[in-house]
Backbone as a printed PyTorch tensor [residue, N CA C, xyz], in Angstrom:
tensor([[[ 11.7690,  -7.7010,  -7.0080],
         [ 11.8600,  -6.2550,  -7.0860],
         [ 10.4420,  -5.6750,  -7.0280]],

        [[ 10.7390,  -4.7780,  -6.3180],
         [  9.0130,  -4.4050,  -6.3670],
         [  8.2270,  -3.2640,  -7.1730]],

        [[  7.4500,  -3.4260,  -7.6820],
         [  6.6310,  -2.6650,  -8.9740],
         [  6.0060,  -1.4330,  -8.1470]],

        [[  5.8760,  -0.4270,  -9.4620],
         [  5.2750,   0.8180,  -9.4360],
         [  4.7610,   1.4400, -10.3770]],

        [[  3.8640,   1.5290, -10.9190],
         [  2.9930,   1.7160, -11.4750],
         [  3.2930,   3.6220, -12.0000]],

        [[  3.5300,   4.0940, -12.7580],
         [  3.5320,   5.4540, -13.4150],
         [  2.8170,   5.7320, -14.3120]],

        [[  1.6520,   6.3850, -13.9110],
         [  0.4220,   6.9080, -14.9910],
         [  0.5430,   8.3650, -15.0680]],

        [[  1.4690,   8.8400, -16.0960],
         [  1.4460,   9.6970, -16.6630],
         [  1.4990,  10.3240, -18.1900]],

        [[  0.7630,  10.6890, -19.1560],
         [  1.0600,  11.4830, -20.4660],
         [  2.1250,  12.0900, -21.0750]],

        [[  2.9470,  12.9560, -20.0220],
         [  4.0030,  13.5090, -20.0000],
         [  5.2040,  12.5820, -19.9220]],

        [[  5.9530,  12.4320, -21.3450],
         [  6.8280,  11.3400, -21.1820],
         [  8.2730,  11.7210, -20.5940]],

        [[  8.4070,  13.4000, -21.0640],
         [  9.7010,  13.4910, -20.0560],
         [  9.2830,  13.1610, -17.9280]],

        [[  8.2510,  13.4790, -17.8890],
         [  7.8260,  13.0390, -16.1950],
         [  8.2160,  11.2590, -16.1810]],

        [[  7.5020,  10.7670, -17.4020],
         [  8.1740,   9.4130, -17.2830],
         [  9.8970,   8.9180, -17.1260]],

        [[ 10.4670,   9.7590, -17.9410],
         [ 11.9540,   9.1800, -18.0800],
         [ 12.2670,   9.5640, -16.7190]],

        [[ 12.0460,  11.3130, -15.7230],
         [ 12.8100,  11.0640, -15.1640],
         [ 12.4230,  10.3810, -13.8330]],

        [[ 10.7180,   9.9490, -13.6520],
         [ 10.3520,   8.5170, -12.7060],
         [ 11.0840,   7.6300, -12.7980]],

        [[ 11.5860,   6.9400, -14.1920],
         [ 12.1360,   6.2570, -14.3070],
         [ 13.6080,   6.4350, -13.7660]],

        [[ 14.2750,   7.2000, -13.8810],
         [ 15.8060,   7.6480, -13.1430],
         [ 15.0690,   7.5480, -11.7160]],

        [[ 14.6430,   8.5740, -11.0520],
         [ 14.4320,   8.3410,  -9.6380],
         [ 14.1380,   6.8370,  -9.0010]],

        [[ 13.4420,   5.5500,  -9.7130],
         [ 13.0670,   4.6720,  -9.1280],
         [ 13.9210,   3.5100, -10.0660]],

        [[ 14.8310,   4.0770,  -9.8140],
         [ 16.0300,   2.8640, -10.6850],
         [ 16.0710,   1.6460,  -9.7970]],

        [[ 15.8510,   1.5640,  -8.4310],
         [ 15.9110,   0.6260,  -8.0140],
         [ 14.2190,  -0.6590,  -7.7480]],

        [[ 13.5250,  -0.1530,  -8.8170],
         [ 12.3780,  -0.5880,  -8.6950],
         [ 12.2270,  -1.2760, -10.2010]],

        [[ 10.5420,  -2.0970, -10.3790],
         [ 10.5150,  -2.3480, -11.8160],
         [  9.4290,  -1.3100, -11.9640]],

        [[  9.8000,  -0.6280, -12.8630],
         [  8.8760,   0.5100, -13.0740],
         [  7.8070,   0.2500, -14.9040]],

        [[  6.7390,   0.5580, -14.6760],
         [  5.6410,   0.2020, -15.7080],
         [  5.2900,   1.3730, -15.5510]],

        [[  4.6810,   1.5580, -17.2690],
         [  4.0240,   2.8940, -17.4660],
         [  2.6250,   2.5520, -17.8540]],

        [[  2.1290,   3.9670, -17.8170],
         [  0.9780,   3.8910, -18.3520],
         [  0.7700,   5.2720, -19.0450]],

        [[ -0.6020,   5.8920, -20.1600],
         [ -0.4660,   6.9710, -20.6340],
         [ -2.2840,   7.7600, -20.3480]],

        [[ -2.8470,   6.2860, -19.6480],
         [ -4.2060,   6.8320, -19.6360],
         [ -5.0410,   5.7320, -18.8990]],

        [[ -5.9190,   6.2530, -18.2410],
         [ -6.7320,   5.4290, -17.8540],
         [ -7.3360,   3.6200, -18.1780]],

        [[ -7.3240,   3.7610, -19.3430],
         [ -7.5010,   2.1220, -20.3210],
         [ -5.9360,   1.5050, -19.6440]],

        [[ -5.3020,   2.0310, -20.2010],
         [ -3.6520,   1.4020, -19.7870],
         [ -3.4390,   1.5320, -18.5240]],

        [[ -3.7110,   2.4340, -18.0580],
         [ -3.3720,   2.0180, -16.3540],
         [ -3.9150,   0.9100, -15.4650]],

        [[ -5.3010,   0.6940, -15.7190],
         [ -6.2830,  -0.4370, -15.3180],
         [ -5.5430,  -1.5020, -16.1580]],

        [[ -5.2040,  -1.5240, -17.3380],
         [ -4.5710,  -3.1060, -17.7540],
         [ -3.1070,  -3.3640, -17.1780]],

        [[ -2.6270,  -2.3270, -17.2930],
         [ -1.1790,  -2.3610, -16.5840],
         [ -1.2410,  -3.0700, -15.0320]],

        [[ -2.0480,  -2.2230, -14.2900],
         [ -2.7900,  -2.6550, -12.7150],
         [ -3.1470,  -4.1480, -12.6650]],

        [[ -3.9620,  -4.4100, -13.4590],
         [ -4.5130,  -6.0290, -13.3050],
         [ -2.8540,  -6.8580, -14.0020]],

        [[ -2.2690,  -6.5190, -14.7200],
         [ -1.0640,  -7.3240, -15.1710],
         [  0.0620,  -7.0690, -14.4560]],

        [[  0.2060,  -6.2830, -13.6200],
         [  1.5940,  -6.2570, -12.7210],
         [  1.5250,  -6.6480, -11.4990]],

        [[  0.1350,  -5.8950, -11.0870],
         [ -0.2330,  -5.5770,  -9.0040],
         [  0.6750,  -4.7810,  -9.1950]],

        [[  0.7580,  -3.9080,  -9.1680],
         [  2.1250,  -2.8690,  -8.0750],
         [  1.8980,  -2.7740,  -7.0640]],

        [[  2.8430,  -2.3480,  -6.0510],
         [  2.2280,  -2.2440,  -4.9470],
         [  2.4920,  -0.6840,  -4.3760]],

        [[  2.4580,   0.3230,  -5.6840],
         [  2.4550,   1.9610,  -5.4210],
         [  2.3540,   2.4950,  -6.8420]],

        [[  1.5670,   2.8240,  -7.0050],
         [  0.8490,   3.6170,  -8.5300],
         [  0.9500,   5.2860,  -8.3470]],

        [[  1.7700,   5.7800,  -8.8070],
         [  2.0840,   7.3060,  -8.8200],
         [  1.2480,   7.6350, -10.1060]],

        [[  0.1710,   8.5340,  -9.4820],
         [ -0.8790,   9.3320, -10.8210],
         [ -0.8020,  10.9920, -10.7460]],

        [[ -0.9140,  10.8840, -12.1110],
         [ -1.1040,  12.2240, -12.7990],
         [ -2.8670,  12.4040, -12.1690]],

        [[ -2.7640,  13.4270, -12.3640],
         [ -4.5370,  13.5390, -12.4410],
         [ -5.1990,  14.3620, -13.4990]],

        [[ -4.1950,  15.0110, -14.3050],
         [ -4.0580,  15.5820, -15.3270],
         [ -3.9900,  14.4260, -16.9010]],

        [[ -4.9820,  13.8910, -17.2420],
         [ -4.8380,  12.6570, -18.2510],
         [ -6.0070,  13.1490, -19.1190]],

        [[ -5.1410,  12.3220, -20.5000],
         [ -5.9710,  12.5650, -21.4050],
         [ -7.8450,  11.9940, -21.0910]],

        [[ -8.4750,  11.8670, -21.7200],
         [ -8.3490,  13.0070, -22.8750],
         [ -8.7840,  14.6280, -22.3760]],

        [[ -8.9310,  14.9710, -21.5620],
         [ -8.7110,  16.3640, -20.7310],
         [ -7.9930,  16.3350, -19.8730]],

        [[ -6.4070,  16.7860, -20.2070],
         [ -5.3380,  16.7850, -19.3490],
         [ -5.4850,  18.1780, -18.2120]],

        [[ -6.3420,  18.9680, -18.8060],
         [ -5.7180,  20.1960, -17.8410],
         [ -7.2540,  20.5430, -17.2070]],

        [[ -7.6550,  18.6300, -16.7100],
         [ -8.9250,  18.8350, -15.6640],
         [ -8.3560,  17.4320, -15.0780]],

        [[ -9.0040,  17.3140, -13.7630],
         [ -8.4780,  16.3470, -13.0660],
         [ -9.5250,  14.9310, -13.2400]],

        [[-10.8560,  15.4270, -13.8140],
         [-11.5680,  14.3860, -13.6690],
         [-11.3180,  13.4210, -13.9710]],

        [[-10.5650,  12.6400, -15.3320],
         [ -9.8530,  11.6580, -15.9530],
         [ -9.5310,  10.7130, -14.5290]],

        [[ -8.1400,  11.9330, -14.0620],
         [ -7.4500,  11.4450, -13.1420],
         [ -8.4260,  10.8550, -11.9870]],

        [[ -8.8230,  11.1630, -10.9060],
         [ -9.9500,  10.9420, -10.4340],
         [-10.5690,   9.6530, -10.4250]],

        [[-10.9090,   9.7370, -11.9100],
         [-12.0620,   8.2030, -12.1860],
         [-11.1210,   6.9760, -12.5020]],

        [[ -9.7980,   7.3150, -12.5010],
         [ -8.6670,   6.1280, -12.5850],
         [ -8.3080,   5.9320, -10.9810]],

        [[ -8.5170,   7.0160, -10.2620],
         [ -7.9660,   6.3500,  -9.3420],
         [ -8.9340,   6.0410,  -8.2170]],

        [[-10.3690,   6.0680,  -8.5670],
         [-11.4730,   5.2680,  -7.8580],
         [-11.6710,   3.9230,  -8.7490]],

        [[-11.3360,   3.6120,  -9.8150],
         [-10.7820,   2.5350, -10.5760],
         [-10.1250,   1.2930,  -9.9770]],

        [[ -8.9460,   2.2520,  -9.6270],
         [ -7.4700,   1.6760,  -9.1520],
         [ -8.1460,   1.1230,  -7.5930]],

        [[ -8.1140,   2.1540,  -7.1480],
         [ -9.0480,   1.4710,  -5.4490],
         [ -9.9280,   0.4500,  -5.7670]],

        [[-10.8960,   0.8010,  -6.2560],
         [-11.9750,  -0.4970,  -6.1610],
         [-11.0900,  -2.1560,  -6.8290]],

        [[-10.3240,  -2.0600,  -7.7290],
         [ -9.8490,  -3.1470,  -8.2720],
         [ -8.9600,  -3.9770,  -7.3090]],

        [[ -7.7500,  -2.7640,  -6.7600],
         [ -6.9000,  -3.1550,  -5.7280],
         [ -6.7050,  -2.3780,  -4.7590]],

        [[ -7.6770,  -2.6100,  -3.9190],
         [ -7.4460,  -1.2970,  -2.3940],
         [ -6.2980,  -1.4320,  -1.6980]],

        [[ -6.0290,  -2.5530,  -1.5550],
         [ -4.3620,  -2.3400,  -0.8810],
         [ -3.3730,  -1.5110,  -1.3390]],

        [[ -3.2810,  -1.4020,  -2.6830],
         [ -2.2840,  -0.3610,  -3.6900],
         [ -2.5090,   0.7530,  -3.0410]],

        [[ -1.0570,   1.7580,  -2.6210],
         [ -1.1000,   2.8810,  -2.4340],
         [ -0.6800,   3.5750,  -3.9820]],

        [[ -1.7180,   4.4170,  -3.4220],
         [ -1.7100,   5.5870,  -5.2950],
         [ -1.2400,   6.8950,  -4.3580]],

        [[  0.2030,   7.4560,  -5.2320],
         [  0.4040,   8.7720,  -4.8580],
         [  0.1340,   9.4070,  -6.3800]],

        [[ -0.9220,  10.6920,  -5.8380],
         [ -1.1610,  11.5720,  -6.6430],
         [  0.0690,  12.5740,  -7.0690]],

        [[ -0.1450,  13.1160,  -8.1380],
         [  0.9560,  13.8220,  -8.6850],
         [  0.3280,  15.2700,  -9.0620]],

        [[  0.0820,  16.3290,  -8.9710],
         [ -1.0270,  17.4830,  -9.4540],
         [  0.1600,  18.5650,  -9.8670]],

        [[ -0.5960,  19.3680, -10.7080],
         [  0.5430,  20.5410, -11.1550],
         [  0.2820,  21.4840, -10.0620]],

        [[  1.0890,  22.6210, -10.0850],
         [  0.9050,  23.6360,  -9.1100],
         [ -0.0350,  23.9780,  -8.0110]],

        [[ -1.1450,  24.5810,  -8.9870],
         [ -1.7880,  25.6430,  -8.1120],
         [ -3.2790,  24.0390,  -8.0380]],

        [[ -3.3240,  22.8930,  -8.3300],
         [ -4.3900,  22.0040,  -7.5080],
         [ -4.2250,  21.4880,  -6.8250]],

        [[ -4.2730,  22.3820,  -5.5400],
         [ -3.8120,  21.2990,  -4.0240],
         [ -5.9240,  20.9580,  -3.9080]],

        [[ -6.7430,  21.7790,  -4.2060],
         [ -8.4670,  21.0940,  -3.8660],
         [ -7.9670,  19.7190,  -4.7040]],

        [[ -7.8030,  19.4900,  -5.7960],
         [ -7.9600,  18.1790,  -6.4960],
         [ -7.1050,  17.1120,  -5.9070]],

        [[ -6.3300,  17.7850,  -5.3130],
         [ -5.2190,  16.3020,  -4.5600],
         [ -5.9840,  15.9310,  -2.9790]],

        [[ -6.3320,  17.1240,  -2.5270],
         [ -7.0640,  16.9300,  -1.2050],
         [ -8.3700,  15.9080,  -1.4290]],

        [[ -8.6560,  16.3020,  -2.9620],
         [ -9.9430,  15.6320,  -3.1120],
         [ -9.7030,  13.9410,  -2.9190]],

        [[ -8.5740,  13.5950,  -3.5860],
         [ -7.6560,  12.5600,  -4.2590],
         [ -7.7440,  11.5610,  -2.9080]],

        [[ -7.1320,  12.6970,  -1.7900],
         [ -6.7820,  11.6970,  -0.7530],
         [ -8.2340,  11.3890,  -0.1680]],

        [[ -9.2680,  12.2090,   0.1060],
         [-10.1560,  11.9480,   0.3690],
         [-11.0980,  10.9790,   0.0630]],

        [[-10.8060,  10.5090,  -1.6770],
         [-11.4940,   9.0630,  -2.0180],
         [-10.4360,   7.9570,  -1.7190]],

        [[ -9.0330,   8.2990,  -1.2730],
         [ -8.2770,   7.1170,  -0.6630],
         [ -7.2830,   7.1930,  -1.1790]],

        [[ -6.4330,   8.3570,  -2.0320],
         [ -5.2570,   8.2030,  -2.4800],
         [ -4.0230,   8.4800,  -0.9880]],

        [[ -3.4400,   7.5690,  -1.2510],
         [ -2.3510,   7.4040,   0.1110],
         [ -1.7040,   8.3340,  -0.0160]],

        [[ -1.3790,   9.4800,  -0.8810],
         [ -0.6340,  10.6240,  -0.5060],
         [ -0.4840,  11.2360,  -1.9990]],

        [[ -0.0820,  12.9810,  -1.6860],
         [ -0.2680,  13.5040,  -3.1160],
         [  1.7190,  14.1860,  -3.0790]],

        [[  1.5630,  14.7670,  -4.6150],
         [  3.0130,  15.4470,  -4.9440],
         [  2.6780,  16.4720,  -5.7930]],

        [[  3.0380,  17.7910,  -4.9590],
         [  2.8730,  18.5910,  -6.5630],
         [  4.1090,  18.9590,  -7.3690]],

        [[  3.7260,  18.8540,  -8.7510],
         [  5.0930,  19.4510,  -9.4320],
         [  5.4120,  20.8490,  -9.0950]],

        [[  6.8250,  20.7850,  -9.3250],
         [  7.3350,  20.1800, -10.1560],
         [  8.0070,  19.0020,  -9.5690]],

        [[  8.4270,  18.2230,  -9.7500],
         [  8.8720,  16.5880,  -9.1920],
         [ 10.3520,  16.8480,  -8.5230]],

        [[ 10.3300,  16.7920,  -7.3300],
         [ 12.0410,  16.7180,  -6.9880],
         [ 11.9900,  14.9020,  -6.6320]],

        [[ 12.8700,  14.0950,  -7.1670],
         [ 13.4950,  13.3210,  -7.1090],
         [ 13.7870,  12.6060,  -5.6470]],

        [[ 14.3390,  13.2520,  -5.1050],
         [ 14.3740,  12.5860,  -3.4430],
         [ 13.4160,  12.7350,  -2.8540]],

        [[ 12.2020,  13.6650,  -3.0170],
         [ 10.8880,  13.8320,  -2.0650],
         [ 10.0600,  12.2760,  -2.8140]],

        [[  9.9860,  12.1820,  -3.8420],
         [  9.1850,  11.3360,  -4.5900],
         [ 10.0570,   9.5520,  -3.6920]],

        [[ 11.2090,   9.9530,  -4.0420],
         [ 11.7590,   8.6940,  -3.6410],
         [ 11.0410,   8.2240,  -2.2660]],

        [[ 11.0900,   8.9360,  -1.5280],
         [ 10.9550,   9.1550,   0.2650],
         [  9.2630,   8.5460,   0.1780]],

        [[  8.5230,   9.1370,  -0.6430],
         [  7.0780,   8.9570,  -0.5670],
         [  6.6750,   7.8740,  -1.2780]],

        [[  7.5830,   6.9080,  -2.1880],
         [  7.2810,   6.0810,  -2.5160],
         [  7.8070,   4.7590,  -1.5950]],

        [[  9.0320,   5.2390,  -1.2020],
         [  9.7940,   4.1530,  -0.4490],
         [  8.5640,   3.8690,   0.7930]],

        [[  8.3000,   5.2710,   1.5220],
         [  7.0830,   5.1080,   2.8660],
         [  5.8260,   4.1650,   2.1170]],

        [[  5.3780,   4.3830,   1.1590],
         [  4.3260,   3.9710,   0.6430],
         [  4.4390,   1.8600,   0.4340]],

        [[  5.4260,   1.9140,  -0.1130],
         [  5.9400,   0.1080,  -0.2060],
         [  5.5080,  -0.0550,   1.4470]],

        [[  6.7110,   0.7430,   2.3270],
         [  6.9570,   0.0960,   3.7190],
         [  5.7390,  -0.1490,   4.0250]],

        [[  4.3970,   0.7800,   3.9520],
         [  3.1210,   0.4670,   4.7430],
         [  2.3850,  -0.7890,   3.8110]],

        [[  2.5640,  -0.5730,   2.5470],
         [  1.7720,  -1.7600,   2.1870],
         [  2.2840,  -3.3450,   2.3400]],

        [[  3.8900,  -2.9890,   2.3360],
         [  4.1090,  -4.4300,   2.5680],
         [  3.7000,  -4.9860,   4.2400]],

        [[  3.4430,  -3.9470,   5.5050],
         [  3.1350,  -4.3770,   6.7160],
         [  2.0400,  -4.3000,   6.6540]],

        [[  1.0910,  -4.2960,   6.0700],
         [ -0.4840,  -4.4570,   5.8380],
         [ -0.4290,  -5.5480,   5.2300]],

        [[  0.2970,  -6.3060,   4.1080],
         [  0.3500,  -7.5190,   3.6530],
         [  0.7110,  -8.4410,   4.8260]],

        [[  2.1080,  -8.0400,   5.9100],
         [  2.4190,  -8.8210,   6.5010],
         [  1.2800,  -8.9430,   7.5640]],

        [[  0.3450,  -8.1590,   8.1520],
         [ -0.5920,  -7.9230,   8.8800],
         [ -1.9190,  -8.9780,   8.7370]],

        [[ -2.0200,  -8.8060,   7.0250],
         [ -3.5410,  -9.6840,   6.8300],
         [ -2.9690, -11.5480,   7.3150]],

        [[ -1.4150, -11.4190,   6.6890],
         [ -1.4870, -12.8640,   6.5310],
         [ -1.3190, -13.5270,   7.8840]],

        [[ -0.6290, -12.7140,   9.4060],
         [ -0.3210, -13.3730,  10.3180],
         [ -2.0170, -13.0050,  10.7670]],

        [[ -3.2110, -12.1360,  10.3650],
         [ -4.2520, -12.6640,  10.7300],
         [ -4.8690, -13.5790,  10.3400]],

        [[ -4.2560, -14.1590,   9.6180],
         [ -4.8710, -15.5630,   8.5840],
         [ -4.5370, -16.6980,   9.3700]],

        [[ -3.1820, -16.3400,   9.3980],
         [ -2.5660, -17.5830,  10.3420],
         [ -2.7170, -17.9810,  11.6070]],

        [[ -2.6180, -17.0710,  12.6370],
         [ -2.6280, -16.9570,  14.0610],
         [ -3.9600, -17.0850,  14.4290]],

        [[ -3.2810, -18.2560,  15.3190],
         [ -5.1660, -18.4780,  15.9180],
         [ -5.4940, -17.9260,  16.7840]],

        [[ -6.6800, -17.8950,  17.2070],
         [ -7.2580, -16.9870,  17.9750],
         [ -7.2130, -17.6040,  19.4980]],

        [[ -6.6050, -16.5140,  20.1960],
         [ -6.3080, -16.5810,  21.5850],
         [ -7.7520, -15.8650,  22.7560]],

        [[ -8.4950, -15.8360,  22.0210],
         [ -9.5960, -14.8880,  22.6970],
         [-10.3090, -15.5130,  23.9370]],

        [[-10.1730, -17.2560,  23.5460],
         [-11.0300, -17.8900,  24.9270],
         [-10.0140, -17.6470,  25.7430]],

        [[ -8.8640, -17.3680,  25.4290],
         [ -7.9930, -17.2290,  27.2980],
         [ -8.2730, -16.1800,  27.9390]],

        [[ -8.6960, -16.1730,  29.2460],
         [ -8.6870, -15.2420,  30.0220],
         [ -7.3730, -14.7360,  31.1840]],

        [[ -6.9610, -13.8500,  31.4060],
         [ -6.4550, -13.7610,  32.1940],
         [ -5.6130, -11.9950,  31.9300]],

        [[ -5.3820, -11.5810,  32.5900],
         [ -3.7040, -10.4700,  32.1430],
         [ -2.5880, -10.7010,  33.0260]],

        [[ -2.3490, -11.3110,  33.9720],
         [ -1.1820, -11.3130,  34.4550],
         [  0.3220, -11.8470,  33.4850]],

        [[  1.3900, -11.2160,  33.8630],
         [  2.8170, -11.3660,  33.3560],
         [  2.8220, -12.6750,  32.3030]],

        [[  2.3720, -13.8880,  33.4450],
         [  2.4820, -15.1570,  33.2700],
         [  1.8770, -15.4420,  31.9480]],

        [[  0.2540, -15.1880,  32.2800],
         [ -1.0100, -15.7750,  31.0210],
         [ -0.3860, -14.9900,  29.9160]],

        [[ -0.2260, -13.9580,  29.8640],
         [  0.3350, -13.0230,  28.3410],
         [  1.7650, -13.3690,  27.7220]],

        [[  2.3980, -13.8310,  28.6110],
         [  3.4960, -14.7070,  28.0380],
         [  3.3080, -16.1140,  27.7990]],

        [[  2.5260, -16.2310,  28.4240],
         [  2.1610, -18.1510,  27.6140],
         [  1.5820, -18.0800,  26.4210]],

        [[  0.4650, -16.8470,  26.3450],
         [ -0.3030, -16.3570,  25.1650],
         [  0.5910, -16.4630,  23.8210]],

        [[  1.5680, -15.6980,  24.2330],
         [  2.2780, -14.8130,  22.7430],
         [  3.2270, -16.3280,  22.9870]],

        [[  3.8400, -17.3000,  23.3580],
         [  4.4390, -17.9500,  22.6640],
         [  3.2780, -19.0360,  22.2700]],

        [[  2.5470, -18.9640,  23.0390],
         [  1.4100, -19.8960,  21.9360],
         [  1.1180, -19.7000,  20.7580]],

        [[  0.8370, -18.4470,  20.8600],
         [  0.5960, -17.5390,  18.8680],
         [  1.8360, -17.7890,  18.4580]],

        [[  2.8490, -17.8450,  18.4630],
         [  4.1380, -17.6050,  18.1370],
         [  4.1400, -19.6310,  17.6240]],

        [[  4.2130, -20.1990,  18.6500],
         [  4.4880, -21.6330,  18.2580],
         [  3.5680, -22.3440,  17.4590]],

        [[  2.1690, -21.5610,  17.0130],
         [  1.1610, -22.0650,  16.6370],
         [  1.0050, -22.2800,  15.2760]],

        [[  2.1760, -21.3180,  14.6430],
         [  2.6170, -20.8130,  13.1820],
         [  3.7240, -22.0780,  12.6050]],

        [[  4.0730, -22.7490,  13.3540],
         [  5.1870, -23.9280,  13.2190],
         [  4.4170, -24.7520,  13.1560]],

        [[  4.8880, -26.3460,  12.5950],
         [  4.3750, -27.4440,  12.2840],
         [  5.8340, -28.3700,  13.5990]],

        [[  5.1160, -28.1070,  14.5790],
         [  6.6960, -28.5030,  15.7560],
         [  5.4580, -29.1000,  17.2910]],

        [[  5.5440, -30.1850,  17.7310],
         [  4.7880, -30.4700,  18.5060],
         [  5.4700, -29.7370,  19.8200]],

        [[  4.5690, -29.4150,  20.9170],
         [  4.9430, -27.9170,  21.9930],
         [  4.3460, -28.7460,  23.3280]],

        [[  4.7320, -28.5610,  24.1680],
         [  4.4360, -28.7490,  25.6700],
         [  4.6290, -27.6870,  26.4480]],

        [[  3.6430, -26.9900,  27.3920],
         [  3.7920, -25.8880,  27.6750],
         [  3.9540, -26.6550,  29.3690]],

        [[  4.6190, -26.0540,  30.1970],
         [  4.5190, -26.3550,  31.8550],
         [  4.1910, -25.0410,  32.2460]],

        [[  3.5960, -25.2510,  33.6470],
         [  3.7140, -23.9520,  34.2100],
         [  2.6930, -24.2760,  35.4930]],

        [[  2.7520, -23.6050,  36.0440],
         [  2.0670, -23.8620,  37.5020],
         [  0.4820, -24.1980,  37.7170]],

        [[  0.3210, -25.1230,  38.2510],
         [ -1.4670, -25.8440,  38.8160],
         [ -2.1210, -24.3770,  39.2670]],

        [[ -3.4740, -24.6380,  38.6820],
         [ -4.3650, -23.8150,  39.9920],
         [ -4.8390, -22.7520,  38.7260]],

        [[ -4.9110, -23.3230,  37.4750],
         [ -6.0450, -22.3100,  36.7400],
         [ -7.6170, -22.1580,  37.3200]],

        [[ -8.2850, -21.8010,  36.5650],
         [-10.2230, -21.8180,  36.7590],
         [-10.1110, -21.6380,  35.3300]],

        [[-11.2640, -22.4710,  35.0960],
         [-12.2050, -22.3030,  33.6300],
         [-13.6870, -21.4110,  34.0430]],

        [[-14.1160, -20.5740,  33.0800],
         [-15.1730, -20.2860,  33.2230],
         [-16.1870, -20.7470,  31.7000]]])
């Protein structure tokens, strides 16, 4: 099941995160100290922040320095910001040091859902991304673009990921350079 991280003060905002992401394992947090221990003890892989946190809730800086925190510890984590009303500068700011997307209250339930669900989808294809660059070997000495070479290519990458011995045929009359 996949984790999400809720750093907020406001515990009714917590209960009803918690209803909206019933289908998730959801962890709280109430402040910066706890969010960073929560972070290193779960990984989530989507941290929804207040930016409004003690101990000056009704300034964003708190918020802010948790979530250049949160980045530097685990940059892959998407953090959606959460801001009250009238701070769309502090969420703009938010995304600008790297928060993957903001919400202002008051919280509707299906928008949050939608922005958290998008938020998993990209990080889990950035996970799937690093590891088939881990894996897949590098095709770079081949030269060629025709139909043929780019289809021998991609099942080479493709068969290269198996532990399966491969024989490729195909027609005489390459050049090496």
């Amino acid at each position: 099941m996949d984790k999400i991280l809720v750093v907020d003060d406001d515990l009714g905002i917590q209960k009803q995160l918690k209803w909206s992401f019933s289908g998730y394992d959801v962890i709280f947090a109430e402040n910066r100290t706890s969010a960073i221990a929560q972070l290193r003890r779960f990984e989530p892989k989507v941290v929804t922040l207040d930016l409004g946190l003690p101990p000056d809730p009704s300034n964003a800086t708190e918020g802010l320095a948790t979530l250049e925190e949160i980045l530097a510890l685990a940059p892959q984590t998407k953090v959606i910001v959460v801001t009250g009303n009238n701070d769309k500068k502090n969420a703009l700011k938010a995304v600008n040091l790297g928060a993957y997307d903001f919400y202002q209250k008051p919280i509707d339930s299906d928008t949050i859902q939608i922005l958290v669900s998008r938020a998993i989808n990209l990080f889990n294809l950035e996970m799937e991304n690093r590891h088939l660059a881990e894996v897949a070997p590098s095709m770079d000495k081949i030269i060629g673009q025709s139909e043929g070479i780019l289809a021998a290519s991609r099942k080479a990458e493709r068969i290269a990921q198996t532990d399966i011995s491969t024989l490729l045929l195909g027609e005489s009359g390459t050049r090496h350079r």
